[in-house]
C-alpha positions in Angstrom: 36.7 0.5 -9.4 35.0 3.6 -9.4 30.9 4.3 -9.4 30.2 6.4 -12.6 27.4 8.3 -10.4 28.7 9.4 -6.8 32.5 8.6 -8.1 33.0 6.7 -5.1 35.9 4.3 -5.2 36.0 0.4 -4.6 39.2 -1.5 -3.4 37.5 -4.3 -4.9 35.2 -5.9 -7.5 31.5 -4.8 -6.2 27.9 -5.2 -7.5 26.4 -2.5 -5.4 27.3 1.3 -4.8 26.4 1.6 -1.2 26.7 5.6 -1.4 24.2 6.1 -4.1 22.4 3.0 -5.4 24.2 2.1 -8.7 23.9 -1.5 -9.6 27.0 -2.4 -11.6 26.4 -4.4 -14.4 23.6 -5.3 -17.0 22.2 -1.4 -16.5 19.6 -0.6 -18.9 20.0 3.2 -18.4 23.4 3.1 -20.3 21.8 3.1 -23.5 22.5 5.8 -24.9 18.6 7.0 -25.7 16.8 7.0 -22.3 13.2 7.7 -24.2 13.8 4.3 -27.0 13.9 2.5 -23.2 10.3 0.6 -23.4 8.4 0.1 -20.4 8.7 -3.8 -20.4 12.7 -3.5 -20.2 12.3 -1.6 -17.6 9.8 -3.1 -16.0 12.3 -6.7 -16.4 14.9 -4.5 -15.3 13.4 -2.8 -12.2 12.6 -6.4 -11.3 16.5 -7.4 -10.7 17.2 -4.0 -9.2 14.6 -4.1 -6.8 15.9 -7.6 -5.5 19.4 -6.5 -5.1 19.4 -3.3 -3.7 16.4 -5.0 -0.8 19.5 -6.7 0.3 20.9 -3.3 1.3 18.2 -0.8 2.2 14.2 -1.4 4.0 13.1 0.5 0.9 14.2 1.3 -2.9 16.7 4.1 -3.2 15.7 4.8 -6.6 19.1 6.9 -7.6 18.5 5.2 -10.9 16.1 8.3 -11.6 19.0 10.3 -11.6 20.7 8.4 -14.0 17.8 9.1 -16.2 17.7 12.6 -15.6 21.6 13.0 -16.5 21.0 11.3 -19.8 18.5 13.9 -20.6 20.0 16.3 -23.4 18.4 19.8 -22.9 17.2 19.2 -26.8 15.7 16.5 -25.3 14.3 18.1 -22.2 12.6 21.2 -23.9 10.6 18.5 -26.1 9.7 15.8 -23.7 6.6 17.0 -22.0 6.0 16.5 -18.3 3.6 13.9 -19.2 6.7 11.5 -20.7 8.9 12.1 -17.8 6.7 11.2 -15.2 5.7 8.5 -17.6 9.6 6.9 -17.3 9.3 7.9 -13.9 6.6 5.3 -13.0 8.3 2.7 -15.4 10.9 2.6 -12.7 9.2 3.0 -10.1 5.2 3.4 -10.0 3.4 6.5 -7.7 6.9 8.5 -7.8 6.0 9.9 -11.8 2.8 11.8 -10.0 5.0 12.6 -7.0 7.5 14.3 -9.2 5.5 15.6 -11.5 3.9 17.9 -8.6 7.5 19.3 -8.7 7.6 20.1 -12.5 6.8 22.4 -14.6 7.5 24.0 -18.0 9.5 27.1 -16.4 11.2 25.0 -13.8 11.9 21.6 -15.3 15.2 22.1 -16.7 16.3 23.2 -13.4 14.9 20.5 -11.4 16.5 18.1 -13.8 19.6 19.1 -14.8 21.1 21.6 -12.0 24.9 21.1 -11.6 25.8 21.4 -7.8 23.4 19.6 -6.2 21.8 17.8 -8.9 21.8 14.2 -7.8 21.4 15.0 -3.8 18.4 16.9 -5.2 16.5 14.0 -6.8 18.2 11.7 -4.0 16.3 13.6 -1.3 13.0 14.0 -3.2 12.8 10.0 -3.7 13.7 9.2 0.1 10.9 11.8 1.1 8.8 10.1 -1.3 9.4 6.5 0.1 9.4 7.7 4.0 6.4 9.2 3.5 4.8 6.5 0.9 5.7 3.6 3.4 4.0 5.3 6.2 1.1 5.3 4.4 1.2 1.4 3.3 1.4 1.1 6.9 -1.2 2.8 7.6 -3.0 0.9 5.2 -3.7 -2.1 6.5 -5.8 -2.1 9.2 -8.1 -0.4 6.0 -7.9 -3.6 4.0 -8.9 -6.0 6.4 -11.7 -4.3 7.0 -12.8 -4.3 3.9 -10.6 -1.6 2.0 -13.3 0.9 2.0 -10.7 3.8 2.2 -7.7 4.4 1.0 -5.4 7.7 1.6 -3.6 9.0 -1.8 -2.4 12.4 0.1 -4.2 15.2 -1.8 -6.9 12.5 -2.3 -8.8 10.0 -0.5 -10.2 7.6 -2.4 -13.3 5.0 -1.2 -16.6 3.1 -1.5 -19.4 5.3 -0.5 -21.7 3.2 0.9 -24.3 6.5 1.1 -24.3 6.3 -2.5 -24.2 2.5 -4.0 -20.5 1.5 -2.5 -19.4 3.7 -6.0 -15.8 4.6 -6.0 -15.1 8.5 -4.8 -12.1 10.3 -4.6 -12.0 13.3 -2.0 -10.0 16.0 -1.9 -8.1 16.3 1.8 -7.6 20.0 2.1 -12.0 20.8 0.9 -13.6 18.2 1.9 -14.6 18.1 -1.7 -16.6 14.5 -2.6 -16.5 13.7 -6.5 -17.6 10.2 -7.9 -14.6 8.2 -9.9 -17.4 5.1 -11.3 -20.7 3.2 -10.7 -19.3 0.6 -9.7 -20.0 -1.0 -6.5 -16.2 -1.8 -4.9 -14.6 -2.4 -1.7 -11.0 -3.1 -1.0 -9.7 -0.3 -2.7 -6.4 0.6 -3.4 -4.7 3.0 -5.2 -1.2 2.7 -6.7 0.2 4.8 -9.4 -2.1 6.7 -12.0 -4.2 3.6 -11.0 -7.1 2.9 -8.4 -7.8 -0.8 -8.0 -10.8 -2.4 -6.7 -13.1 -5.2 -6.8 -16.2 -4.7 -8.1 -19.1 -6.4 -6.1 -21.2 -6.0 -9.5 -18.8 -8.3 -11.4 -18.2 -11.3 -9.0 -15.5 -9.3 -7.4 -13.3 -9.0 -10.1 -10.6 -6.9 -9.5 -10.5 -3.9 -11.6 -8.2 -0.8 -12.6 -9.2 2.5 -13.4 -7.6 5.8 -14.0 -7.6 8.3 -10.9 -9.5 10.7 -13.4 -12.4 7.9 -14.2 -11.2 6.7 -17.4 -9.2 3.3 -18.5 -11.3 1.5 -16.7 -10.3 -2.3 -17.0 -10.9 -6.0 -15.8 -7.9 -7.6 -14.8 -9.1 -11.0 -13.6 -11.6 -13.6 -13.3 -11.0 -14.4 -9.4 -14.1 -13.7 -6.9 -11.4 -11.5 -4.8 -10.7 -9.6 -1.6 -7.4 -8.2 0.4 -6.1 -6.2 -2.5 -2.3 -4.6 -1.9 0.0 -3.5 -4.7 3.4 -3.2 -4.5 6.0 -2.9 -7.1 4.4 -4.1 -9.9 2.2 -6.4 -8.6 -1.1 -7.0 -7.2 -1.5 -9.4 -4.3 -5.4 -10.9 -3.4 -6.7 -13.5 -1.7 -9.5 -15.9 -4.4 -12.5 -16.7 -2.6 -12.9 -18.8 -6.8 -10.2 -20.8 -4.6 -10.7 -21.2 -1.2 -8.7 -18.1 -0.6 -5.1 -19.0 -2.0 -3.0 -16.2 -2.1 -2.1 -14.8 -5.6 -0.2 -12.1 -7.8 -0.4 -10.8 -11.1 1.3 -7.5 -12.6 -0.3 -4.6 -12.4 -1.9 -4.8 -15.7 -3.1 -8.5 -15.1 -0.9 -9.9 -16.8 1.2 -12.5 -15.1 -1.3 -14.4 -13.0 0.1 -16.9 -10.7 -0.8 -18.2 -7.4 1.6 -18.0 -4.7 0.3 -20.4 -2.1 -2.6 -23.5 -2.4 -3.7 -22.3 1.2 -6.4 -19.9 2.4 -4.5 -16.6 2.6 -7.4 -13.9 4.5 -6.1 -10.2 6.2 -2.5 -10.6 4.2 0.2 -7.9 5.2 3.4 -7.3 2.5 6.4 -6.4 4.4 9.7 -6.3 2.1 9.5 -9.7 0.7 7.3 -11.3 3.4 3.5 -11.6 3.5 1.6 -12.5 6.8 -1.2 -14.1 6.6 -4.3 -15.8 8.5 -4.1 -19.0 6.8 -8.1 -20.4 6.4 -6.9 -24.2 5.9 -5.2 -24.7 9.2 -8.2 -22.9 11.1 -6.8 -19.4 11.0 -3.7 -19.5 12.2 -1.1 -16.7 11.8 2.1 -17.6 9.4 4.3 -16.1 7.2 5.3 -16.8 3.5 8.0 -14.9 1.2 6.4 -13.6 -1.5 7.5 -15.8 -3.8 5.5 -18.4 -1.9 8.6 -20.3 -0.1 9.9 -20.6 3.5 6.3 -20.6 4.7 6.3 -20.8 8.8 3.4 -20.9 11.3 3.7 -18.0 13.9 0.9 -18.8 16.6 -1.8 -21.4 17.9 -4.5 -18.8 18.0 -7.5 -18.5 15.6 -7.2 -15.1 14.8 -8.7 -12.3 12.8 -8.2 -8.8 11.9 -4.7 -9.1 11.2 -2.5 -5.8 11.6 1.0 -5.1 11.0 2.0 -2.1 12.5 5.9 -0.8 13.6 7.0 -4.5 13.3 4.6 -5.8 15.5 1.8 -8.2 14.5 -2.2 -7.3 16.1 -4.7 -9.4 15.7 -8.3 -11.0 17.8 -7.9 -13.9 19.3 -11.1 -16.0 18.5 -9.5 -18.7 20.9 -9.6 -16.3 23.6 -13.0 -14.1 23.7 -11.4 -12.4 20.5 -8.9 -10.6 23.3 -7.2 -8.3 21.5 -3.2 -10.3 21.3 0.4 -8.9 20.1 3.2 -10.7 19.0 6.3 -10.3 17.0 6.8 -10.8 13.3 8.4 -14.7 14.6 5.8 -15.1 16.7 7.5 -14.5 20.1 6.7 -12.1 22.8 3.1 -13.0 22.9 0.6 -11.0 24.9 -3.0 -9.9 25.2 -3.3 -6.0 25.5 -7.1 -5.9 25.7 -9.6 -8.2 27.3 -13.1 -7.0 25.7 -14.5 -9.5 22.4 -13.5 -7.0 19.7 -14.5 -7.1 16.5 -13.0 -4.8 13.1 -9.6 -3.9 14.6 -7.3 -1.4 12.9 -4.0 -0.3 14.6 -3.1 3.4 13.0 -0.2 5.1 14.8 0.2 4.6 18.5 -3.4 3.9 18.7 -5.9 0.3 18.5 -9.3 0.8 17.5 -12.0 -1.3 17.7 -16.0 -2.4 17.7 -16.5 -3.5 21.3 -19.1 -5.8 20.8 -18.6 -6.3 24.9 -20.4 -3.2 25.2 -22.6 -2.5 22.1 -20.1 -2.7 19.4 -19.6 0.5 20.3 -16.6 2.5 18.6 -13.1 1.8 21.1 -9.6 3.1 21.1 -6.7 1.9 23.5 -2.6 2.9 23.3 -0.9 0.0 22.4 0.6 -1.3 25.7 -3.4 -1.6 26.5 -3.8 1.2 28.7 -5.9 4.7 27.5 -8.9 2.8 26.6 -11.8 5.1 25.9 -15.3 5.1 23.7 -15.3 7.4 20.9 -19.1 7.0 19.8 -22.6 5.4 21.1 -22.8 4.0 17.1 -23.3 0.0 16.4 -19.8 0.1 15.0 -18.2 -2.0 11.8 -15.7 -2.0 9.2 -13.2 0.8 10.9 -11.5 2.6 8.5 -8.6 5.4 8.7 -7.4 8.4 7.1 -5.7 11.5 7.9 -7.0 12.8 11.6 -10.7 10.5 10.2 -12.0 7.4 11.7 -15.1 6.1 9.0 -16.7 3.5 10.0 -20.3 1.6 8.9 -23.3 2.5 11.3 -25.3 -0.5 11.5 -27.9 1.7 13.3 -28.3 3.9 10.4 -28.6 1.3 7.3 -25.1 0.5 7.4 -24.5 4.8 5.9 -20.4 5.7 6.4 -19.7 7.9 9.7 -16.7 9.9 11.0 -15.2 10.7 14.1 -11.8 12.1 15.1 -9.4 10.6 17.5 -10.7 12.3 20.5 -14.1 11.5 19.8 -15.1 15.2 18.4 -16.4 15.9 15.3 -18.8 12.9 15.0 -20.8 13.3 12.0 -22.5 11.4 8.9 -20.8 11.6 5.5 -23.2 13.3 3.1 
């Protein structure tokens, strides 16, 4: 048995190339038009890919994408536009058609596409950049969305709620500085995902709602009073306040609806096919689900907030305990307090555990993980602790609730404009 991608050879009868990614068997991409591929077969198929090759790898090793490319005629390269491959690029996988397309363009396409020595370990090494980097950010993500999504870190642009103006959706650009506004609408966990930012709008009962990074397409994609938005491959995941927060997902066009779990699911983390969760019907306890809503487990006895996942650890308050600041593994074991003050807003980013020290003025705190370092980074009535980049934002309570930023090291402290 031989892959018809790496040319790897098989002893025996396999499902799964383990050099490149190829799924044997039932592979849309042999059709012999790539472009006549719609997006819902894909979408079906990426579905049954996704699942299999999880059993091998912590993320997708989209090689596929280099099946596409080889299928590409140069006929049929000089008269797809950019546009349409990046288009089949987010079919398979969504963010990665913007990620490539950053690498295309009219007098260097063909040669991206279709060069002969290293053509596949090309595309191969762009995707695995793309994932490394992309899953950093997801991490990095979370502490955001517990605290009420107001940020959310595209690379090139940061998108948020500006609180200075409305809670309206902005998008800034990370090497200017440059502010622009996306909508009116007044949102909070945001989330962007694709050509996509999603949001819910606090003007419409918190219905979540897509819109093009470019302010157009803007769309309603359920009826759910919602909060905790995270997308990942394909789907949106919220928690429905319209249902005593029960944890549910719908695809990323709201189609699809479907809830997951009957109990409260508040601060949710995705990792692979597990979502962590505080679970508001058993008095906020920590447990885990699969993401298809079996094998659901309790983790601790603590009522906890502020959920975090960060470099498989889980951070959280402990309400039971002052709101101590508490560690524990993804099973639950290995549980230890790291900080002793009543902390409030927590976001672990990196090495580092921020949070409103409401044992000394809800002032703005950071500590190392092990609980050691711990240092005051502003004088401000501290809440909603946001990251991005080098930026901590944060809500001032002292100054009507306007967005602030400080660095790391406590320089820089200023007041978005």
């Amino acid at each position: 048995m031989i892959c018809p991608v790496c040319g790897k050879s098989f002893d025996e009868i396999t499902a799964y190339c383990d050099q490149c990614g190829w799924l044997f068997g039932n592979d849309i991409t042999a059709l012999s038009d790539p472009l006549c591929v719609t997006a819902d077969d894909i979408r079906a198929y990426d579905l049954r890919v996704y699942e299999a090759r999880m059993k091998y790898h912590n993320h997708i090793n989209d090689n596929m994408i280099a099946v596409f490319a080889k299928k590409f005629s140069d006929e049929q390269l000089n008269l797809a536009s950019n546009e349409l491959i990046a288009e089949i690029f987010n079919s398979v996988s969504p963010m990665l058609g913007d990620f490539i397309l950053k690498r295309l363009s009219d007098s260097k396409k063909r040669s991206f596409l279709t060069e002969t020595d290293g053509k596949f370990l090309s595309i191969k090494n762009e995707i695995e950049n793309y994932f490394a980097e992309n899953e950093s950010v997801m991490t990095g993500m979370n502490g955001n969305t517990v605290n009420d999504g107001l940020f959310f870190n595209g690379g090139d642009l940061i998108f948020f709620s500006n609180s200075n103006d409305g809670g309206c959706l902005y998008k800034m650009y990370s090497d200017s500085g440059e502010v622009k506004r996306i909508c009116y609408d007044e949102c909070f966990s945001v989330y962007a995902y694709g050509n996509y930012i999603y949001y819910c709008n606090l003007g419409d009962n918190c219905r979540i709602y897509r819109i093009r990074r470019d302010g157009t397409a803007r769309k309603v994609l359920n009826n759910d009073m919602s909060c905790y938005i995270t997308v990942r491959d394909n789907y949106v995941y919220y928690s429905s306040r319209s249902d005593r927060y029960g944890l549910y997902r719908m695809s990323v066009d709201g189609s699809g609806r479907k809830r997951l779990i009957a109990d409260g699911a508040r601060d949710h983390y995705i990792v692979g096919d597990t979502v962590y969760f505080q679970n508001y019907s058993r008095k906020d306890r920590i447990y885990s689900v699969k993401t298809d809503g079996t094998y659901k487990k309790q983790l601790n006895d603590d009522d906890s907030s502020f959920l975090n996942y960060n470099d498989g650890k889980l951070y959280y308050c402990n309400g039971s305990d002052n709101n101590s600041v508490y560690v524990m593994n993804t099973d639950g074991s290995d549980r230890k307090k790291i900080c002793d003050d009543c902390c409030y807003y927590l976001n672990v980013s990196g090495d580092i555990v921020l949070y409103s020290n409401h044992s000394d003025g809800n002032r703005l705190y950071k500590i190392n993980k092990d609980g050691s370092g711990k240092t005051a980074l502003n004088r401000d009535d501290t809440s909603y602790i946001n990251v991005s980049g080098e930026w901590i934002y944060y809500k001032n309570r002292k100054d009507k609730n306007r967005i602030y930023k400080v660095r790391f090291d406590g320089s820089g402290w200023q007041r978005m404009e």
